[in-house]
Backbone bond lengths (Angstrom), bond angles and torsions (degrees), N, CA, C in turn:
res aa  C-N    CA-C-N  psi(-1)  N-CA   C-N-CA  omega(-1)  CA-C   N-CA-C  phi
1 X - - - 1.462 - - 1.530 109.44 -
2 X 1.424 107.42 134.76 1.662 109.56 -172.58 1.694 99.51 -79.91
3 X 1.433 114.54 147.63 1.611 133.41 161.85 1.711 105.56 -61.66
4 X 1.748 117.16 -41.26 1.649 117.93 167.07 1.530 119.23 -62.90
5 X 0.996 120.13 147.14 1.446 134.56 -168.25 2.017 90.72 -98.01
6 X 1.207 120.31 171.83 0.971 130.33 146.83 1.206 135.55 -94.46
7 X 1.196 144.24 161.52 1.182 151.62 -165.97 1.686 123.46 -165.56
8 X 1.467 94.36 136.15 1.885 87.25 -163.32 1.184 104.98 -125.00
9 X 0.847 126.90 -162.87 1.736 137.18 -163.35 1.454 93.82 -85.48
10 X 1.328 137.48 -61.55 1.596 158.22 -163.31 1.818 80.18 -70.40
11 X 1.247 153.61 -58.56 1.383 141.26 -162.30 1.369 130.44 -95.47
12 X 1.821 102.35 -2.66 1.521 104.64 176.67 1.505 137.66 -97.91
13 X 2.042 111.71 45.18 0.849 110.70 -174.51 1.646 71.48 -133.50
14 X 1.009 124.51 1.12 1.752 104.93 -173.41 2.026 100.74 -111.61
15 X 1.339 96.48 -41.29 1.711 126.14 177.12 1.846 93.15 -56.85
16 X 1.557 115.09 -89.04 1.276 108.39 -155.52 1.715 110.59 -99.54
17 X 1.268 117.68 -4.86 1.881 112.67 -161.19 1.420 91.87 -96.83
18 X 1.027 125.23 -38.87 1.912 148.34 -159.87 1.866 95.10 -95.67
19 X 1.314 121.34 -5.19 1.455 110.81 -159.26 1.834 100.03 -65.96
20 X 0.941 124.84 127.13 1.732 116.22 148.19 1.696 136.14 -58.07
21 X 1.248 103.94 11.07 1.514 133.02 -146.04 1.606 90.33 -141.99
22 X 1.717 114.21 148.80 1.571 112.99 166.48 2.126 85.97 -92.35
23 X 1.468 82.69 148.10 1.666 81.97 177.01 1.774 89.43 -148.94
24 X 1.396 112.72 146.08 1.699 157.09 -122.22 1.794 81.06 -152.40
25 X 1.303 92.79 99.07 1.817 119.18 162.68 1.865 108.86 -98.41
26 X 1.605 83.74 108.11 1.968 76.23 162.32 1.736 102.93 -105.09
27 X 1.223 89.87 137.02 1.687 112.04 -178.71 1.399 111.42 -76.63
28 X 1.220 156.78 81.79 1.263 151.49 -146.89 1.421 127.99 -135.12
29 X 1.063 123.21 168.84 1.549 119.54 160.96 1.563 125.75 -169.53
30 X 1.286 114.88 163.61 1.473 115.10 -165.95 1.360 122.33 -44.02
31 X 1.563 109.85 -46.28 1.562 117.14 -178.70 1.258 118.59 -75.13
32 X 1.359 113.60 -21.76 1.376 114.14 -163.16 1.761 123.75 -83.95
33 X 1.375 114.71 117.26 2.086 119.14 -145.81 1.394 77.43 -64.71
34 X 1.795 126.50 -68.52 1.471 102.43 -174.32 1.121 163.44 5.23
35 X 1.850 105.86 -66.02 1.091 149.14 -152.05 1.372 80.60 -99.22
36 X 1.027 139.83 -62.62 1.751 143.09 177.12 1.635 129.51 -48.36
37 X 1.422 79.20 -29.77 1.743 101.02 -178.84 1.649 99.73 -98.48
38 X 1.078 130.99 11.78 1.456 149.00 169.29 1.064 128.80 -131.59
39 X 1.529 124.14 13.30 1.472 132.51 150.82 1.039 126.03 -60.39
40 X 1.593 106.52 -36.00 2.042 103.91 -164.87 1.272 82.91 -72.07
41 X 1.294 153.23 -41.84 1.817 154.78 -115.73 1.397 78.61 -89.17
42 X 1.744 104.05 -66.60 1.630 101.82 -146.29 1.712 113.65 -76.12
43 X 1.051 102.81 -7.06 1.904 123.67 164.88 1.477 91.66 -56.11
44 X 1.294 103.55 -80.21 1.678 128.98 -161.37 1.462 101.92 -40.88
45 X 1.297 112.37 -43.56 1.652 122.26 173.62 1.471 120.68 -47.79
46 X 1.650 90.65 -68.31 1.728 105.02 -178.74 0.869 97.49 -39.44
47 X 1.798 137.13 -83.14 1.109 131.39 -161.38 1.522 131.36 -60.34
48 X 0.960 107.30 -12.70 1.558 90.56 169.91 1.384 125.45 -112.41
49 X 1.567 113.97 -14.56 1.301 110.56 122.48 1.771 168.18 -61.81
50 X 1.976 82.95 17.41 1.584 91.57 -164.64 2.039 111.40 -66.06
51 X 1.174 76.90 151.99 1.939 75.64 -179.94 1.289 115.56 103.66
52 X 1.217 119.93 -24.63 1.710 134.47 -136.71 2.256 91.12 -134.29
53 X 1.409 99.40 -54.85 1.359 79.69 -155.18 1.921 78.74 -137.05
54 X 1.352 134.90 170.57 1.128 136.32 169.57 1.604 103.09 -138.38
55 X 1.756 97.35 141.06 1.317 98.51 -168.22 1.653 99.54 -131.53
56 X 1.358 107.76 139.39 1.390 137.52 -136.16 1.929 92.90 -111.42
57 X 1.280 136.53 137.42 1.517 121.55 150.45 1.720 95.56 -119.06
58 X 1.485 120.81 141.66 1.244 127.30 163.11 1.390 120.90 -133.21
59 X 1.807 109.04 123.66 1.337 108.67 -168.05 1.483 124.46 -80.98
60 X 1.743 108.21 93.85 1.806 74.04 -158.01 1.302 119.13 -87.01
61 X 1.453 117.59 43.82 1.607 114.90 168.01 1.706 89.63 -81.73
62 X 1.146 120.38 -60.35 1.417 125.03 -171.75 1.757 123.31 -68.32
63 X 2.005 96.24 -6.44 1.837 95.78 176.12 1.065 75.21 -131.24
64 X 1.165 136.68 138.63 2.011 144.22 159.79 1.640 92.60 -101.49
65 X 1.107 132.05 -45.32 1.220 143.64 -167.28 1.705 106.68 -17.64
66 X 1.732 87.38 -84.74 1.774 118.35 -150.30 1.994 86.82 -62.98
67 X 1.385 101.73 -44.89 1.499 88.32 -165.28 1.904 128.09 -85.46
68 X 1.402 94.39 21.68 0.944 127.15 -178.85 1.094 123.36 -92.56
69 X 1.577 107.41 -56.59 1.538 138.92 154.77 2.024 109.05 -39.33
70 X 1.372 85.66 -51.80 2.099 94.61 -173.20 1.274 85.05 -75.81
71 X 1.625 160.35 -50.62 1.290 141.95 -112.51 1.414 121.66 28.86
72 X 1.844 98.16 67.65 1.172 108.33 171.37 2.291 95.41 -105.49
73 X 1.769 86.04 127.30 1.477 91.88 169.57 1.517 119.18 -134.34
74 X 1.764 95.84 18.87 1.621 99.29 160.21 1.043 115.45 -138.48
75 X 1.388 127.74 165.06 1.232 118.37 -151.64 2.012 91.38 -148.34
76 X 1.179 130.03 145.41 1.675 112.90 -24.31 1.237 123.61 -66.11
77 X 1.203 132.33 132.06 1.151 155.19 -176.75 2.138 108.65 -111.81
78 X 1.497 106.08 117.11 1.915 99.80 177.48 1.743 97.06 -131.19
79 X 0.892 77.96 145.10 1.518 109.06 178.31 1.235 117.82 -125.60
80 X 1.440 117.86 137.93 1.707 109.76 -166.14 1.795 91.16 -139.52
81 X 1.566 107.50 100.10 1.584 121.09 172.51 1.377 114.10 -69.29
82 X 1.083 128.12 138.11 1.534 145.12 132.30 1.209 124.15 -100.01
83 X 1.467 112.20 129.97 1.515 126.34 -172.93 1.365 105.25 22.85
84 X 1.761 112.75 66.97 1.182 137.95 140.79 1.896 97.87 76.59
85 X 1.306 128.64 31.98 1.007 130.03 -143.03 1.637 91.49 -164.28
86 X 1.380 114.49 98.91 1.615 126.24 175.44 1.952 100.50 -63.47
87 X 1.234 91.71 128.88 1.209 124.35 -179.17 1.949 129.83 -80.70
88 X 1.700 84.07 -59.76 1.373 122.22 -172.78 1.480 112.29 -151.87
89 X 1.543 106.60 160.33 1.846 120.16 -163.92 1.115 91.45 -156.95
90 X 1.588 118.65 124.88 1.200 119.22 163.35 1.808 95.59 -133.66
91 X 1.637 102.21 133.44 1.565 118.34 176.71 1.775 123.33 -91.99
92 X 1.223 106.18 130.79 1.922 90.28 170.59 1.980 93.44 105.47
93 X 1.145 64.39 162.61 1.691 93.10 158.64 1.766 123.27 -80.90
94 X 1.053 111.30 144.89 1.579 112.58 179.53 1.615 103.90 -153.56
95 X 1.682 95.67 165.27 1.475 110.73 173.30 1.610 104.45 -71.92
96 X 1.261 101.14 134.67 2.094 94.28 170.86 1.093 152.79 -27.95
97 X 1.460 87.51 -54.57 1.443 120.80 160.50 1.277 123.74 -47.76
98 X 1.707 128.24 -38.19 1.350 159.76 143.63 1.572 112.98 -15.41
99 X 1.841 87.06 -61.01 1.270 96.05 -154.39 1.497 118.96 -113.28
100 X 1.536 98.66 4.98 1.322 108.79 162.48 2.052 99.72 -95.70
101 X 1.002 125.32 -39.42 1.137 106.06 -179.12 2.002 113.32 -56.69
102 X 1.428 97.81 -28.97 1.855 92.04 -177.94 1.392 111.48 -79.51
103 X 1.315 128.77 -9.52 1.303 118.58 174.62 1.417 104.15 -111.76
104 X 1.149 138.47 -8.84 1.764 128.72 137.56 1.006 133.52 -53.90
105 X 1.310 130.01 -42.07 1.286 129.20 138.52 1.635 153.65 -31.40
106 X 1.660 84.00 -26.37 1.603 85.87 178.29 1.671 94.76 -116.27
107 X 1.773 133.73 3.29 1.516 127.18 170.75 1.677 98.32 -45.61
């Protein structure tokens, strides 16, 4: 069971724009090895950021919507909002360590 919640096209104005919390969208999808090879990270994230930051996965084979809206056309693609207002974008796969230091940086 993932530490990320899901989030869909129909829940991401109440889920991430409305959040009281900065919350970290991974853009993802089933086929994509990346996006797979960046699950344990964004697990590893949620949890040890719980309380502090909330972290979002959205499939956009199954939401075309939201990532449409961002002009997201790679995947994985994260985005980390404040008061409903993207902050930071980081593309690709990375080491953890990587990618927990770029989204600590910008809390």
């Amino acid at each position: 069971m993932s530490n990320a919640q899901d989030v869909t096209d129909s829940t991401w104005e109440s889920t991430v724009l409305k959040s009281d919390l900065p919350v970290l969208v991974d853009f993802w999808a089933d086929w994509c090895g990346p996006c797979k090879a960046m699950g344990p990270a964004v697990d590893k994230l949620a949890e040890e950021f719980a309380g502090k930051l909330k972290v979002l996965k959205l499939n956009t084979q199954d939401n075309p919507e939201v990532p449409g809206r961002y002009g997201v056309v790679s995947i994985p693609t994260f985005m980390l909002f404040k008061g409903g207002e993207v902050v930071h974008q980081m593309l690709g796969s990375m080491p953890y360590a990587a990618f927990k230091s770029e989204v600590s940086a910008k809390l």
